[in-house]
ZAMARGU-4260 file (C-alpha; in steps of 0.2 Angstrom, whole numbers, plus 5000, padded with zeros to 4 digits):
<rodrens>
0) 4841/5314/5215 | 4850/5321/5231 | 4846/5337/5238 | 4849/5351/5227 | 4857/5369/5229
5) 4848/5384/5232 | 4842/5391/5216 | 4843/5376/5209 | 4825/5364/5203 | 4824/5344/5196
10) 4819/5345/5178 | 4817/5333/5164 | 4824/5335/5145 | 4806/5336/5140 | 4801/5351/5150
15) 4818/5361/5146 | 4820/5355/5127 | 4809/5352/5111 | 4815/5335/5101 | 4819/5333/5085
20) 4811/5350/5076 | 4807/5351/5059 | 4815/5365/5049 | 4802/5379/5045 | 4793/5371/5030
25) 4793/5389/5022 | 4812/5390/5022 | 4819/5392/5005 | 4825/5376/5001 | 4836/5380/4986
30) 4847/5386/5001 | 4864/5378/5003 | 4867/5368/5022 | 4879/5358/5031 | 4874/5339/5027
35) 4880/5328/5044 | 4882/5309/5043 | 4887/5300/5057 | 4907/5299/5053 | 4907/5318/5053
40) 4904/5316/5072 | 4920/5315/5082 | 4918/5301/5095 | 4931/5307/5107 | 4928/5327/5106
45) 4911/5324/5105 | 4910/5338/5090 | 4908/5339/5073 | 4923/5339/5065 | 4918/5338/5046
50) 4907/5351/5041 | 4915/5352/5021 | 4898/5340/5016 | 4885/5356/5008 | 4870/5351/5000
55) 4855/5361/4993 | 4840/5360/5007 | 4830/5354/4994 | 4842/5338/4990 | 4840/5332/5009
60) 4824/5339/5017 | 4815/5322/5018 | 4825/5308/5024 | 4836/5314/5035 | 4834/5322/5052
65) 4835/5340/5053 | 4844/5353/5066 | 4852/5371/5066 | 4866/5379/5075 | 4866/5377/5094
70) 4853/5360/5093 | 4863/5345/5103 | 4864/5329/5091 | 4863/5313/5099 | 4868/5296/5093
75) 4857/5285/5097 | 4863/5270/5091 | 4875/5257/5095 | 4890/5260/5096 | 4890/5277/5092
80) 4880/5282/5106 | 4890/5272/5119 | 4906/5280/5111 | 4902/5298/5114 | 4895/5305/5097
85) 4884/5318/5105 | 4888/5336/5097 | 4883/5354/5100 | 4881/5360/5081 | 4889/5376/5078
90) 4893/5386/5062 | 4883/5376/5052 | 4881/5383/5033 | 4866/5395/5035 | 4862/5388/5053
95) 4854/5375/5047 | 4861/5357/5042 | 4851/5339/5041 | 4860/5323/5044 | 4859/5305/5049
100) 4842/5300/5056 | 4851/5290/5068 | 4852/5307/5079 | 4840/5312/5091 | 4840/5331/5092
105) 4836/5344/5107 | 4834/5361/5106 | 4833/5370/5120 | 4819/5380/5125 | 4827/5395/5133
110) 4831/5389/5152 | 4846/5379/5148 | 4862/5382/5141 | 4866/5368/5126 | 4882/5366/5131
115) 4876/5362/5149 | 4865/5346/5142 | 4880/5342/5131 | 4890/5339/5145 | 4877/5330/5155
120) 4873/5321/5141 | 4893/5315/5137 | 4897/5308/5153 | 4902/5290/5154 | 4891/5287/5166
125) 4874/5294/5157 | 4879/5283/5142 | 4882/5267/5151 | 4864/5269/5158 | 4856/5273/5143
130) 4865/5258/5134 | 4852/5248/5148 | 4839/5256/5140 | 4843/5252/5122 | 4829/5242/5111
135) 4832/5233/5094 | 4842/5219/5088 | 4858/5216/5091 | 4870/5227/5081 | 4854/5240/5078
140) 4851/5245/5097 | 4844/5261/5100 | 4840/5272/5112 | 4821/5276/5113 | 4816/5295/5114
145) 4807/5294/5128 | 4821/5289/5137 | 4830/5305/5134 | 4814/5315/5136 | 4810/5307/5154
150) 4829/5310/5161 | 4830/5321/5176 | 4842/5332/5175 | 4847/5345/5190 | 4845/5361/5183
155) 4856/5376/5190 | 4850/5396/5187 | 4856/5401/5167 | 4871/5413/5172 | 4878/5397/5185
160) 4875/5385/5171 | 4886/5397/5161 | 4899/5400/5173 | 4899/5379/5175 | 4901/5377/5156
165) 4916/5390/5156 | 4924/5383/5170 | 4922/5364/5161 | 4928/5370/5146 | 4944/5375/5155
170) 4946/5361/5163 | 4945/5349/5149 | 4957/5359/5142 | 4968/5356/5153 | 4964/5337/5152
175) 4965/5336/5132 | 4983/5343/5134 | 4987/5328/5146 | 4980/5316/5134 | 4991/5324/5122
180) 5005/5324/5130 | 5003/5306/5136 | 4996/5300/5119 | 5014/5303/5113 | 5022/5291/5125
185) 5018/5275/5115 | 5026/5285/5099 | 5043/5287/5109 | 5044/5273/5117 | 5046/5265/5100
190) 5060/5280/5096 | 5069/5278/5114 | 5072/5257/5110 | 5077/5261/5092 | 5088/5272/5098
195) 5096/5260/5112 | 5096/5248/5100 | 5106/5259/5090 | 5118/5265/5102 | 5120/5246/5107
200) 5125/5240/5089 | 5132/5255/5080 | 5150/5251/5086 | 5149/5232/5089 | 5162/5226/5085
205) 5166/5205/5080 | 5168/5196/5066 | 5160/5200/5049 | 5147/5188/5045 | 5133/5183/5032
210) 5114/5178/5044 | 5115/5161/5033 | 5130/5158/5043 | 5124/5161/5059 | 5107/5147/5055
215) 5107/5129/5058 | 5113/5119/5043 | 5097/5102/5044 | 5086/5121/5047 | 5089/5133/5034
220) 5082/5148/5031 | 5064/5147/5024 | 5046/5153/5021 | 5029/5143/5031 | 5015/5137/5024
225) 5011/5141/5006 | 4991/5135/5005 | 4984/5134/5023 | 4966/5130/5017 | 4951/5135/5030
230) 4960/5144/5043 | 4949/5135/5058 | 4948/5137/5078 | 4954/5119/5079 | 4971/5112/5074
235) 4989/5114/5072 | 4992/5132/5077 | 4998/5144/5063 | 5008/5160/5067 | 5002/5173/5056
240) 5012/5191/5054 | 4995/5199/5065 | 5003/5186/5079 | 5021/5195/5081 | 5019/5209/5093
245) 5033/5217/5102 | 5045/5205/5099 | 5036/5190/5105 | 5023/5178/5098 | 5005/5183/5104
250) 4999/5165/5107 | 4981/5166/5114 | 4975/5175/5096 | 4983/5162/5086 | 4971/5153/5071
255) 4973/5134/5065 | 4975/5124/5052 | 4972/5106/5048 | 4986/5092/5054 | 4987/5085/5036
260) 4995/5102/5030 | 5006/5106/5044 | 5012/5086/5039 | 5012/5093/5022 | 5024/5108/5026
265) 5033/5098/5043 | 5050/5107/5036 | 5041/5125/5044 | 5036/5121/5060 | 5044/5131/5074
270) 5052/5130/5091 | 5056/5139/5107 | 5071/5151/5101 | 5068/5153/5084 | 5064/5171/5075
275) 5052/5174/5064 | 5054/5188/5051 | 5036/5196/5043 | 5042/5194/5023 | 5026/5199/5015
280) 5017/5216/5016 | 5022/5221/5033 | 5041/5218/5033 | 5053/5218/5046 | 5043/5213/5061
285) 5053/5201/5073 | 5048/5190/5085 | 5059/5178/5096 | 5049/5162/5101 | 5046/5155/5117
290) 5032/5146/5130 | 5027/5133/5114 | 5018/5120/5121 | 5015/5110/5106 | 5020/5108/5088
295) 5016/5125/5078 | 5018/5128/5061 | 5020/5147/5052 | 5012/5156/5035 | 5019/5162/5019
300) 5023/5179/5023 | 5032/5173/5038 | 5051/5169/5040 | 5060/5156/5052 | 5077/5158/5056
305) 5085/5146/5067 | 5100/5152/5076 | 5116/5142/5078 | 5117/5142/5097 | 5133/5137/5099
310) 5137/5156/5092 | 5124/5167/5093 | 5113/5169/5107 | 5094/5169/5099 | 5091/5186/5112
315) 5106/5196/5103 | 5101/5192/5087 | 5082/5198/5090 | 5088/5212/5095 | 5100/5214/5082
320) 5085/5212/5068 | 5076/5225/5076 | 5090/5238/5075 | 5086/5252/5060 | 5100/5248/5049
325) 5093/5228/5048 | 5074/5235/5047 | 5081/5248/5033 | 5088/5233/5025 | 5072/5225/5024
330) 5062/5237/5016 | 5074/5242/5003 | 5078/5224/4998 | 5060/5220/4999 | 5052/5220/4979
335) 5035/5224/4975 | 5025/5209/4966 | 5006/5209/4971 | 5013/5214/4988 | 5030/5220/4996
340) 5039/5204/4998 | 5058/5201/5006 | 5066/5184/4994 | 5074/5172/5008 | 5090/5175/4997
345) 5092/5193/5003 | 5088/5188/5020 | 5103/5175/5019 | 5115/5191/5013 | 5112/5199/5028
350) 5127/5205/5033 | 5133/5209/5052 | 5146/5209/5065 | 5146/5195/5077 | 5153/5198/5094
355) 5159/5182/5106 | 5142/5175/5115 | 5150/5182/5132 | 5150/5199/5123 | 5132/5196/5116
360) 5124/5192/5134 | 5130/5206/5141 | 5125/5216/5126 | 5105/5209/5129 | 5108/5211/5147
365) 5113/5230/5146 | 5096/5233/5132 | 5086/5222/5141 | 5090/5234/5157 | 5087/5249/5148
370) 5069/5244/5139 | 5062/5237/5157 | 5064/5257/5163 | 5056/5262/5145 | 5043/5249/5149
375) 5040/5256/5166 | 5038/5274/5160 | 5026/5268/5150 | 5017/5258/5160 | 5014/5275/5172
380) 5008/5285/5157 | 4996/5274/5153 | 4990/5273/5171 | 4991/5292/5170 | 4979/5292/5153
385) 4966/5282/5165 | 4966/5293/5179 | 4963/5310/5167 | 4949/5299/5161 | 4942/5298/5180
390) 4947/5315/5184 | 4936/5320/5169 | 4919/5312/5175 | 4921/5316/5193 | 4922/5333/5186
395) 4908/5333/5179 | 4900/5326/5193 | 4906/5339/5205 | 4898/5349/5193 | 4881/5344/5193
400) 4880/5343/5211 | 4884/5363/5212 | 4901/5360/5221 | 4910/5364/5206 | 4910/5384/5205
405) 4903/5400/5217 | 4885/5401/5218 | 4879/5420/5218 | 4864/5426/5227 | 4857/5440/5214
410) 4856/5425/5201 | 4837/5422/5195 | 4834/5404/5201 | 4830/5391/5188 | 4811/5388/5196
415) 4807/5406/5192 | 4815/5407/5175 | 4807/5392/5169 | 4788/5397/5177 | 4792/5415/5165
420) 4797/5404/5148 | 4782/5393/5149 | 4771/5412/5154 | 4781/5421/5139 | 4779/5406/5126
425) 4758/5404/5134 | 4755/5421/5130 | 4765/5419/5113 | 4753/5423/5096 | 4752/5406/5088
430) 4762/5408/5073 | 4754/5397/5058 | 4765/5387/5044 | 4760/5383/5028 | 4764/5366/5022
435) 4770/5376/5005 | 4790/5380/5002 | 4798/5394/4992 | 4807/5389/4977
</rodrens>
């Protein structure tokens, strides 16, 4: 570690926090606490936000670790850990709780703010390295305790440690707003192209049609494969509803089946400019085809429609589909069997106005236009949700190097205050515990 502020000294957790404490075995255990499993433990505020689980001490003194208000909880195993669930417990019923003996717990010894080794403890780039020093199988990884007890952490004198935690949580603040904010983008996004797509259709005008009329007469209307057998790795690709995404067919993720049932249902397969139309469970979700490279074939709860070029231009009539008054269509005509399912028949009624195919490429030309400047905004948001991300831990870095707020002179420095704790808890009558508990 780098040089180090005045005031300031190199500790580790061990010689600033006791781990994983025991509950005073004379405690009243009919008394009522907070019970905390994992889930309770928000990965991305790092707090605990379910705290409605209350259980009698008594139902949950052994198996389970044990903590009380102001102790920081750590997950310490995979993923958990790696995903932030480190907590500062507060308000717990009766101060006291026990939870998930996949926490480590520290409670500090009096030098060190908890909120100060929660935030050292939360940065990205503490968890990364103690994933290094994970142990266990795969999928049960943990992070040994002596890890945590030999970490060096820079500690700062008590009242800068608190004027760094108050200035933190002001930041992050600040920061949680951002993410806010931006976390909204995606949700418009989706409402700004419905509402192009709306403005682009309400008053189109053309010629009344039926969709059947608009589909190729030796390619009707029609659902894909009924019984696909092993879905495999290797085979004839097979478009799933999980593979329509923003209007397009996600290749890379697609699953296979074998070339004896895409012979057997040769009447579904697909090419590049035909839409597919989600029937079962999910209805409504479109995507136009294109980049095939090779025969494909599609499942039961997937529609192909193949449009008559020589009148409707495949791009318009995506677009079309995806407008709220066909996707309202959908739902309402779709009938609940096992699962919401659209009937080809109602599909075929569609009914819409069809423009001439000069007035439907300027039509996709004009949406297309206005979703790439949607797109773009996007796109900057979510560059924006990473840099707050950045901003955050370099932060925090700034704040354990002591560049972060004023340091004041008449502070007691950390060296001193920690030699008078360890004097103070020396000289301390030693208080005995019986192995008893009161009913």
């Amino acid at each position: 570690m780098s040089a180090l502020p005045k005031g300031w000294v190199e500790v580790t957790l061990e010689d600033i926090c006791e781990f994983n404490p025991k509950h005073d075995p004379e405690t009243d255990r009919s008394l009522k606490v907070s019970f905390v499993p994992m889930p309770a433990v928000d990965d991305e505020t790092g707090t605990i936000v379910d705290k409605s689980n209350v259980r009698p001490l008594s139902d949950i003194w052994k198996g389970y670790t044990h903590f009380a208000d102001h102790d920081v909880i750590f997950a310490k195993i995979t993923p958990c850990m790696e995903n932030g669930k480190i907590a500062v417990a507060r308000d717990l019923v009766n101060g006291m709780a026990c939870g998930s003996t996949e926490f480590h717990v520290l409670r500090a010894k009096g030098a060190v703010q908890p909120d100060f080794v929660w935030r050292f403890l939360r940065r990205q780039s503490y968890r990364q390295t103690a994933e290094r020093s994970m142990t266990g199988a795969v999928g049960q990884r943990r992070v040994p305790r002596h890890f945590l007890e030999t970490t060096a952490l820079p500690l700062p004198p008590l009242a800068e440690q608190k004027r760094i935690v108050a200035k933190l949580g002001a930041l992050n603040a600040k920061s949680a707003r951002a993410r806010t904010e931006l976390a909204r983008i995606e949700t418009l996004v989706s409402r700004y192209k419905q509402a192009v797509l709306s403005k682009a259709f309400i008053h189109c005008k053309g010629r009344p049609v039926r969709l059947v009329e608009l589909v190729e007469a030796d390619a009707p209307i029609r659902y894909g494969v009924l019984q696909p057998g092993t879905i495999r790795d290797v085979g004839v690709p097979l478009v799933r509803v999980c593979d329509l995404v923003g209007g397009r067919v996600v290749w890379g993720q697609l699953r296979r089946i074998e070339s004896s049932i895409d012979q057997q249902f040769s009447n579904a397969r697909i090419q590049n400019g035909d839409i597919l139309l989600s029937v079962v469970g999910t209805i409504g979700r479109i995507a136009l085809v294109e980049g095939m490279n090779g025969p494909a074939n599609i499942a039961r709860a997937v529609a192909r429609i193949r449009p008559k070029r020589s009148i409707v231009d495949p791009d318009w009539l995506t677009l079309r589909l995806q407008a709220r008054d066909c996707q309202e269509g959908f739902s309402g005509d779709a009938r609940e069997v096992a699962r919401k399912t659209l009937n080809v028949s109602m599909i075929r009624a569609i009914k819409l106005a069809l423009p001439t195919l000069e007035e439907q490429h300027a039509i996709v030309r004009r949406i297309e236009a206005a979703f790439a400047r949607i797109d773009r905004l996007a796109e900057q948001a979510k560059r924006a949700l990473a840099l707050v991300d950045k901003l955050d831990e370099a932060i925090l870095a700034k704040a354990f190097r002591g560049e972060l707020v004023p340091q004041d002179e008449n502070d007691e420095p950390a060296e001193r205050l920690l030699a008078r704790i360890r004097a103070e808890r020396a000289a301390a009558p030693k208080v005995k515990r019986g192995r008893g508990a009161k009913a």
